[in-house]
BAMARKOL-63908 format. One record per residue (C-alpha): residue in three letters; y, x, z. Coordinates in steps of 0.5 Angstrom, whole numbers. Layout:
+-----+-------+-------+-------+
!  aa !    yy !    xx !    zz !
+-----+-------+-------+-------+
! ALA !     Y !     X !     Z !
...
+-----+-------+-------+-------+
END
This chain:
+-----+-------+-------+-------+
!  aa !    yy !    xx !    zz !
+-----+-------+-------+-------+
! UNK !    30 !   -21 !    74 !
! UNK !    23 !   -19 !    77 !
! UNK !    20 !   -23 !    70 !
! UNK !    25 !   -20 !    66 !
! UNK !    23 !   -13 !    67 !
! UNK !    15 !   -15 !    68 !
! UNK !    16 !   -18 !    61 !
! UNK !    19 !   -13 !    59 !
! UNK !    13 !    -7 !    61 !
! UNK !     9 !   -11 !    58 !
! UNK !    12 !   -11 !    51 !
! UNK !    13 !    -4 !    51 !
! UNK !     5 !    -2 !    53 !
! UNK !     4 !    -6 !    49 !
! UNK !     8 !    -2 !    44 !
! UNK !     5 !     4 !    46 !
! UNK !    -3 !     2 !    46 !
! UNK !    -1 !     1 !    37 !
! UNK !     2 !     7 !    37 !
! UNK !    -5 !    10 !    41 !
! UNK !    -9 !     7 !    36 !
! UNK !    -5 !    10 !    30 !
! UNK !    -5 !    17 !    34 !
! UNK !   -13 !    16 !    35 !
! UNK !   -13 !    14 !    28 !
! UNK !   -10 !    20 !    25 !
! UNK !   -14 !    26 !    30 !
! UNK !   -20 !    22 !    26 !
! UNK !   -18 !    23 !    19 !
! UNK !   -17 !    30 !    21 !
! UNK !   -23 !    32 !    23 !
! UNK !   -27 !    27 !    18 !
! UNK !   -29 !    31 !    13 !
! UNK !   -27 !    30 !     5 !
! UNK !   -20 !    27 !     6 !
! UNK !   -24 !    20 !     4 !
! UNK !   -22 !    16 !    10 !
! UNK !   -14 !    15 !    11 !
! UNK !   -11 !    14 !    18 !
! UNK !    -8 !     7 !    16 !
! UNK !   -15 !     4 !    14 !
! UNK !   -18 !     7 !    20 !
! UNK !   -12 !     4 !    24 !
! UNK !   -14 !    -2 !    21 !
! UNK !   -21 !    -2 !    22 !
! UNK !   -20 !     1 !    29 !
! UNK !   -15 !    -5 !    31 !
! UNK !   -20 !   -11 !    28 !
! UNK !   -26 !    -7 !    32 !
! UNK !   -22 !    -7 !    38 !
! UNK !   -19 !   -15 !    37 !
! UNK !   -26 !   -17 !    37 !
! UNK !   -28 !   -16 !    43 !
! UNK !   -22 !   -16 !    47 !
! UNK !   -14 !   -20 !    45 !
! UNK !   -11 !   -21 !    50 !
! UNK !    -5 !   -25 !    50 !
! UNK !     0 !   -22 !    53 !
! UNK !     0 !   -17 !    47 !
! UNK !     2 !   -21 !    41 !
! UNK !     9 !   -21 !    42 !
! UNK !     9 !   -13 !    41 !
! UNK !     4 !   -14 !    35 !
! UNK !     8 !   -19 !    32 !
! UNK !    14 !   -13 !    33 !
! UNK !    10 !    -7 !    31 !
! UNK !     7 !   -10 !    25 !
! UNK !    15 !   -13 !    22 !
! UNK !    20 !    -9 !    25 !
! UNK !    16 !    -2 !    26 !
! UNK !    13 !    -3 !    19 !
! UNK !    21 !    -4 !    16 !
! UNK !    24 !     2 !    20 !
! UNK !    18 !     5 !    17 !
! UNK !    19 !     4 !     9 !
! UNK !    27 !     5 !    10 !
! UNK !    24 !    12 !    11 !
! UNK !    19 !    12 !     5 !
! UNK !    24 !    13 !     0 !
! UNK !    26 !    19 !     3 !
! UNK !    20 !    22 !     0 !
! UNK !    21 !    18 !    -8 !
! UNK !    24 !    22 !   -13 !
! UNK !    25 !    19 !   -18 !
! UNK !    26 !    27 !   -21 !
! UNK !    19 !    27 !   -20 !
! UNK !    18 !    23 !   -26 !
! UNK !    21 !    28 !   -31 !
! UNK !    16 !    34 !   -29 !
! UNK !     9 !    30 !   -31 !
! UNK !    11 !    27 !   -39 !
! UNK !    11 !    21 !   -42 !
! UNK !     3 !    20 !   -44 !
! UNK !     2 !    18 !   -36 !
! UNK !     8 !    13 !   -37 !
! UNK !     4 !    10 !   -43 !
! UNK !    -2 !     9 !   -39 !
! UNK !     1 !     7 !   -33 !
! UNK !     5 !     1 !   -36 !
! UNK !    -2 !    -2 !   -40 !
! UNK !    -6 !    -2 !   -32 !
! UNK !     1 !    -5 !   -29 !
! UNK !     1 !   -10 !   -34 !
! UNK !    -7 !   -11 !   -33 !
! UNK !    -5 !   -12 !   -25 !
! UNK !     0 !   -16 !   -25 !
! UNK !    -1 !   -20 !   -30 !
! UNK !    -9 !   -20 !   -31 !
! UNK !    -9 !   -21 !   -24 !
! UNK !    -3 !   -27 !   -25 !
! UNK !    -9 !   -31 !   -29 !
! UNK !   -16 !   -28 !   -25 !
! UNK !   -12 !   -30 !   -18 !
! UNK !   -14 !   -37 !   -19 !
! UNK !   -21 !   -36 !   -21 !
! UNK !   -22 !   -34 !   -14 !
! UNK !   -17 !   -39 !   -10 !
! UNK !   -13 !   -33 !    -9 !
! UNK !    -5 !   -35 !    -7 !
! UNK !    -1 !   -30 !   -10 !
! UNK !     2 !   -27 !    -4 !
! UNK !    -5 !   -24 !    -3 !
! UNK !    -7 !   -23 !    -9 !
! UNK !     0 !   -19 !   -11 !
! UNK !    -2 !   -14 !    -5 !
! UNK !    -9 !   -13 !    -7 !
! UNK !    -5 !   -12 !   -15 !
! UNK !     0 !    -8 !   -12 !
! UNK !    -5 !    -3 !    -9 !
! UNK !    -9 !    -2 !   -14 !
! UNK !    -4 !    -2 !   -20 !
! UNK !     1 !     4 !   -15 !
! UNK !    -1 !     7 !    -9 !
! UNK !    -6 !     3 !    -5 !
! UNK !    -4 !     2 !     3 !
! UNK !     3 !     5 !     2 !
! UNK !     5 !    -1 !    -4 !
! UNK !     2 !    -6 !     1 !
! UNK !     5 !    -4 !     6 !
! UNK !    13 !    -4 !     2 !
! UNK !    11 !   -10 !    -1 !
! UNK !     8 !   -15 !     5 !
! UNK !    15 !   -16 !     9 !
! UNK !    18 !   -17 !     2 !
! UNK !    14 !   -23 !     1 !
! UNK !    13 !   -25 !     9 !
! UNK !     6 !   -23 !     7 !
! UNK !     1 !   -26 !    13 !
! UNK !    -2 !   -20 !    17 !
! UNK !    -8 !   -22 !    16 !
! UNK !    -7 !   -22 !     7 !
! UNK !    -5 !   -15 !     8 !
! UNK !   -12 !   -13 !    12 !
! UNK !   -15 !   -17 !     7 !
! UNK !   -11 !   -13 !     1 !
! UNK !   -12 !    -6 !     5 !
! UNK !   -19 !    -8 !     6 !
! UNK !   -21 !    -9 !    -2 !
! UNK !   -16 !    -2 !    -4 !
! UNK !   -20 !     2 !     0 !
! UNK !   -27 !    -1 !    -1 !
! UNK !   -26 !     1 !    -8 !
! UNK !   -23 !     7 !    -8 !
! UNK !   -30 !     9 !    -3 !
! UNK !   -33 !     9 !    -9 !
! UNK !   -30 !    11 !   -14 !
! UNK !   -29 !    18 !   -10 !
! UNK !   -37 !    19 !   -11 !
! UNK !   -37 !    16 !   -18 !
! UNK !   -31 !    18 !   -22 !
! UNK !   -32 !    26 !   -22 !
! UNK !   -40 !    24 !   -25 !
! UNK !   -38 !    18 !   -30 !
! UNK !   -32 !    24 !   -32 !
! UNK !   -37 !    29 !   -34 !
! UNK !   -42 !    24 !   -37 !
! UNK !   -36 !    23 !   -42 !
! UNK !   -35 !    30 !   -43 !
! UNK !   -27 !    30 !   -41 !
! UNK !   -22 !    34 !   -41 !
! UNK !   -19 !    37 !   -34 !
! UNK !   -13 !    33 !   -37 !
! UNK !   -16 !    27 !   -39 !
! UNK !   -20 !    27 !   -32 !
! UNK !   -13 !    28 !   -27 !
! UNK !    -9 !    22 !   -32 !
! UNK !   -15 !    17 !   -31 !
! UNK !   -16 !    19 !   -24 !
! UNK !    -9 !    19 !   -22 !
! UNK !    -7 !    12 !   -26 !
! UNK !   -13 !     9 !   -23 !
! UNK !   -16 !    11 !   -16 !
! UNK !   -12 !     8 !   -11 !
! UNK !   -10 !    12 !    -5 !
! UNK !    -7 !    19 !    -5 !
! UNK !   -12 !    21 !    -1 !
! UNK !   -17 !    18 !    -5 !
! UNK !   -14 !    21 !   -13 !
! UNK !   -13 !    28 !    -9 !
! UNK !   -21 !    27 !    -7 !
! UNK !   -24 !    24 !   -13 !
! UNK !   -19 !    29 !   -18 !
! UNK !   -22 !    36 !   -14 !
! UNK !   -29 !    34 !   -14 !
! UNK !   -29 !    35 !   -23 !
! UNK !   -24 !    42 !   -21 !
! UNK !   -18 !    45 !   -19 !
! UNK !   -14 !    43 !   -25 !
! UNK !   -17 !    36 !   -26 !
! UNK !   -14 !    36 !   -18 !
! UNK !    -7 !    38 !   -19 !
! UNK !    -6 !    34 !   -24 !
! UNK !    -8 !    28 !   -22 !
! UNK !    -4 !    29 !   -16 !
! UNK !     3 !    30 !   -20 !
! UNK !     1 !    24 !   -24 !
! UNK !     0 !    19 !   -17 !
! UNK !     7 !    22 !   -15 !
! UNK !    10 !    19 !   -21 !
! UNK !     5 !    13 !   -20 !
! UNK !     8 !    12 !   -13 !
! UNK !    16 !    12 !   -16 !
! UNK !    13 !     5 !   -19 !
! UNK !    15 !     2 !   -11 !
! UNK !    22 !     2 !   -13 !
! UNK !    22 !    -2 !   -19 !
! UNK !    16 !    -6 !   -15 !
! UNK !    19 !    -7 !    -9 !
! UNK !    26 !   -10 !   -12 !
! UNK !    22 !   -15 !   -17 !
! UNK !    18 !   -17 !   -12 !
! UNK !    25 !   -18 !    -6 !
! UNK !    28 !   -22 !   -11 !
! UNK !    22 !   -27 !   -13 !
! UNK !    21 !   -28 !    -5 !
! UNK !    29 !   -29 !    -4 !
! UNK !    29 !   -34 !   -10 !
! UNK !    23 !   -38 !    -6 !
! UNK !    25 !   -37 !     1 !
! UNK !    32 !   -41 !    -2 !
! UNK !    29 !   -46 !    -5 !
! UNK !    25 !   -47 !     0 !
! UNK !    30 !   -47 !     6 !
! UNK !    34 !   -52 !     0 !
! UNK !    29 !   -56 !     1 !
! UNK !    28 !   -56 !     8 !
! UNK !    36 !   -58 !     8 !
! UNK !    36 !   -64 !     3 !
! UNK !    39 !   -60 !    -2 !
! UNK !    45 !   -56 !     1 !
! UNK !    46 !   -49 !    -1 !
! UNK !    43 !   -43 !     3 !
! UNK !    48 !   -37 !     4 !
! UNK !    44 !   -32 !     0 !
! UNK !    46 !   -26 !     4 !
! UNK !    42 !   -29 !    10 !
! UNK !    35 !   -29 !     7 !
! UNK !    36 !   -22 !     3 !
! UNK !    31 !   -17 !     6 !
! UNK !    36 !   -11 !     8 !
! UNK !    31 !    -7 !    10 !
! UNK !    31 !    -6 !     2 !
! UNK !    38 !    -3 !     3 !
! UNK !    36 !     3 !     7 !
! UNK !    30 !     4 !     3 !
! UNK !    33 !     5 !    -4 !
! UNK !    39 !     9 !    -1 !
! UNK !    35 !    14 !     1 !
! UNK !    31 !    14 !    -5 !
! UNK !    38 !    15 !   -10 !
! UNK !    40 !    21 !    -4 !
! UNK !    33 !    25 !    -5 !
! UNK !    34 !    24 !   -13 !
! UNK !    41 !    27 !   -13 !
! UNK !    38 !    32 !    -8 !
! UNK !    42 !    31 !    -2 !
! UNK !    37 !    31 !     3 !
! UNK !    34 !    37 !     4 !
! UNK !    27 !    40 !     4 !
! UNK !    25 !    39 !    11 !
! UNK !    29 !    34 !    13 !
! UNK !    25 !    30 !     8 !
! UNK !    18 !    32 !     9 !
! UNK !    20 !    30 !    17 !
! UNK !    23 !    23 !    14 !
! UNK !    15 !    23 !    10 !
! UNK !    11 !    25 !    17 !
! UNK !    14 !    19 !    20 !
! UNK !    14 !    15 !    16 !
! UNK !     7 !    16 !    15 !
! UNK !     6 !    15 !    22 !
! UNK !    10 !     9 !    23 !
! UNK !     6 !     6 !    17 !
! UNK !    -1 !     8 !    21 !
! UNK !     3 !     4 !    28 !
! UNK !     4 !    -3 !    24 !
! UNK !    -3 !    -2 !    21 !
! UNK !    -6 !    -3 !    28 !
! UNK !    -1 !    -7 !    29 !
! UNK !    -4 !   -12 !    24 !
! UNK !   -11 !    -9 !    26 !
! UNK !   -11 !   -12 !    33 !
! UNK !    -8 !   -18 !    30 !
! UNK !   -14 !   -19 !    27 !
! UNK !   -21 !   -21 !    28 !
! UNK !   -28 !   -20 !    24 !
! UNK !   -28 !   -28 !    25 !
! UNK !   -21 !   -27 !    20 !
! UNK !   -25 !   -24 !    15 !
! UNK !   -31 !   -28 !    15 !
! UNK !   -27 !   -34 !    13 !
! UNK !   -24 !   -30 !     8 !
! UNK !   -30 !   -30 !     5 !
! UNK !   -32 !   -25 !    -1 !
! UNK !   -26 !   -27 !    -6 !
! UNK !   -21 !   -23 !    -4 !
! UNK !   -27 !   -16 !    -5 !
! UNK !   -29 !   -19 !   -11 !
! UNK !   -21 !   -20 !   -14 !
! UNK !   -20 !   -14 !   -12 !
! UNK !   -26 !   -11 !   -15 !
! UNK !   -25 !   -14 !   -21 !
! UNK !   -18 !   -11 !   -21 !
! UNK !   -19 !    -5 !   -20 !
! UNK !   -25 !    -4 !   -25 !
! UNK !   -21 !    -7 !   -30 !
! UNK !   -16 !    -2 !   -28 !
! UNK !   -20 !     3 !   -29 !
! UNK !   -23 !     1 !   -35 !
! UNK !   -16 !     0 !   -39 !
! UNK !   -14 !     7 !   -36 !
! UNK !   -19 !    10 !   -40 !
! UNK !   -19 !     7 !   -46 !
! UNK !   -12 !     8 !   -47 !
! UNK !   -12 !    16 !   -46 !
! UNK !   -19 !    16 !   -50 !
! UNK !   -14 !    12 !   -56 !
! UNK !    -9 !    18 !   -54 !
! UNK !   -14 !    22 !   -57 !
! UNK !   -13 !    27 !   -51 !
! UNK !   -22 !    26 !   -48 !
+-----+-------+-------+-------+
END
C-alpha cells in the first residue's frame, strides 16, 4: 500500500514539475518583448536544457502521461476555438494560395523527404508546421501517427528556427518588392509559420498588413481539421496492417486502433461553427488548450536531451528550411500571378 501511495506522488509531482516549466514558460513569453518567442517553443527548449543535466528516472512514467494524454485532452479542446465560419470572412483569394503552399508541403516534401533520409512521420510534422500553423499543427497531428517525442522536438525546432528569421526578414523583402498592405498580410499569413510569428512579422510593415495577416492565419488554421482526419486515417490503415502482420494475417478490430481523441475534437469544432458554444466559454476552452499544449511540450522537452539533437543531425533544419523557403517562394509568386503586388 505504502508503495502504491509512494508511486503515486512521485508520478503527480512529476506531473506538476511539467506544468511548472509550462507556467515559467508563458510568464517568459510575456515579458520577452515582441511577441517573437512562444511559450511552447520555450517549453520545449526549457525542458531539453534541463533533461540535459538532470533526468531522473523516476519522471518518465509522467512524461510519457503529460506528453500522450495531456497533449490529446489538450487538441479536443482546440477545436473549440475552430470555426469553420471563420473561413467566410476572409475570401477565396487566400484559398487559391493556400492550396499551391499545402500542395508544395505535403507533396514537394513527400519527394524532398528522402533527399534528407527523413521518415515520414518526421517529415509531415515539419510540412504540417510549416504548411498550417506551426507548433499548434505538430502538436494535433503527432499522436495522430503515434509521432515519437523526439520527432515532434525535431519538427518544432525547425518551424521556429525559421520563423526566427523570417519575422526580421519579411517586412524588408515586403518593401523591397514594393507590395500592397494586402499583398503583404496574404503572403505573410500563408507563410510564416506560428501565430505569434505572422502577427510580428505582419505589424512590422503596418497596421493593416498585421490584421489582415492575422485573419488570413485564422483561416490557415481551419486546415487542421481536414489535416487532422487525413493524417488519422493514413496512421489507422498502418497500425492495422501492422497489428495484421504482427497476428499472421487476422483481422484487427478497427474501432480498437481509431484514435477517439479525434471525436471529441471535431465535435467541439461543428459546436463552435453552428455557434453553440458561447463566446467566453470558448475563449476559456483556447487558453487552456493553449496551456495544455505548452505542459506537453515540456513534457516531451524534459524527455529529450541536446545529445537527441546531435544525432539528428542537420537534416531535419535543412528539410524543414527548404520547405519553409519553398513555402515562401510559391506564396509569393502565386499572389503576384493574382495581380494583386
Amino acid at each position: 500500500m505504502r508503495t502504491k501511495i509512494k508511486d503515486c506522488g512521485i508520478f503527480i509531482a512529476g506531473v506538476a514539475i511539467c506544468f511548472a516549466v509550462a507556467g515559467l514558460s508563458v510568464f517568459i513569453e510575456r515579458i520577452v518583448p515582441g511577441d517573437i518567442l512562444g511559450a511552447s517553443i520555450i517549453a520545449l527548449f526549457m525542458g531539453t536544457i534541463i533533461n540535459t543535466f538532470f533526468h531522473p528516472v523516476w519522471i518518465k512514467p509522467a512524461l510519457k502521461f503529460t506528453s500522450k494524454k495531456i497533449l490529446k485532452l489538450a487538441i479536443i479542446l482546440l477545436g473549440a476555438s475552430l470555426s469553420v465560419n471563420v473561413i467566410m470572412s476572409v475570401g477565396k483569394m487566400t484559398f487559391f494560395v493556400m492550396l499551391f503552399t499545402f500542395a508544395v508541403c505535403f507533396g514537394g516534401g513527400y519527394f524532398i523527404r528522402k533527399l534528407f533520409g527523413l521518415n515520414w512521420k518526421l517529415s509531415n510534422l515539419i510540412s504540417a508546421g510549416t504548411g498550417i500553423c506551426g507548433g499548434s499543427a505538430v502538436a494535433a497531428i503527432a499522436p495522430v501517427i503515434d509521432a515519437d517525442d523526439k520527432d515532434i522536438a525535431f519538427a518544432m525546432s525547425s518551424t521556429f528556427i525559421f520563423d526566427m528569421i523570417m519575422v526580421a526578414l519579411y517586412p524588408i523583402m515586403g518593401r523591397l518588392l514594393g507590395m500592397s498592405d494586402i499583398a503583404y498580410g496574404i503572403w505573410s499569413g500563408t507563410s510564416v509559420n506560428d501565430t505569434a510569428s505572422v502577427v510580428a512579422a505582419g505589424y512590422a510593415f503596418s497596421e493593416l498588413a498585421g490584421d489582415f495577416a492575422t485573419m488570413v492565419k485564422l483561416t490557415r488554421t481551419i486546415a487542421i481539421i481536414p489535416t487532422v482526419l487525413v493524417f488519422a486515417y493514413i496512421g489507422t490503415r498502418i497500425k492495422r496492417r501492422e497489428l495484421q502482420n504482427a497476428s499472421g494475417g487476422k483481422k484487427v478490430n478497427i474501432l480498437k486502433i481509431i484514435p477517439w481523441f479525434i471525436v471529441g475534437f471535431l465535435a467541439l469544432s461543428a459546436l463552435n461553427s453552428v455557434g453553440f458554444i458561447p463566446a467566453a466559454a470558448s475563449g476559456i476552452m483556447k487558453t487552456s488548450s493553449k496551456f495544455l499544449m505548452v505542459t506537453a511540450l515540456a513534457a516531451i522537452g524534459l524527455g529529450t536531451s541536446i545529445t537527441d539533437f546531435r544525432k539528428a543531425g542537420f537534416a531535419p533544419m535543412l528539410y524543414g528550411i527548404t520547405i519553409d523557403t519553398l513555402v515562401t517562394l510559391t506564396a509569393l509568386f502565386v499572389v503576384w500571378l493574382m495581380g494583386i503586388m
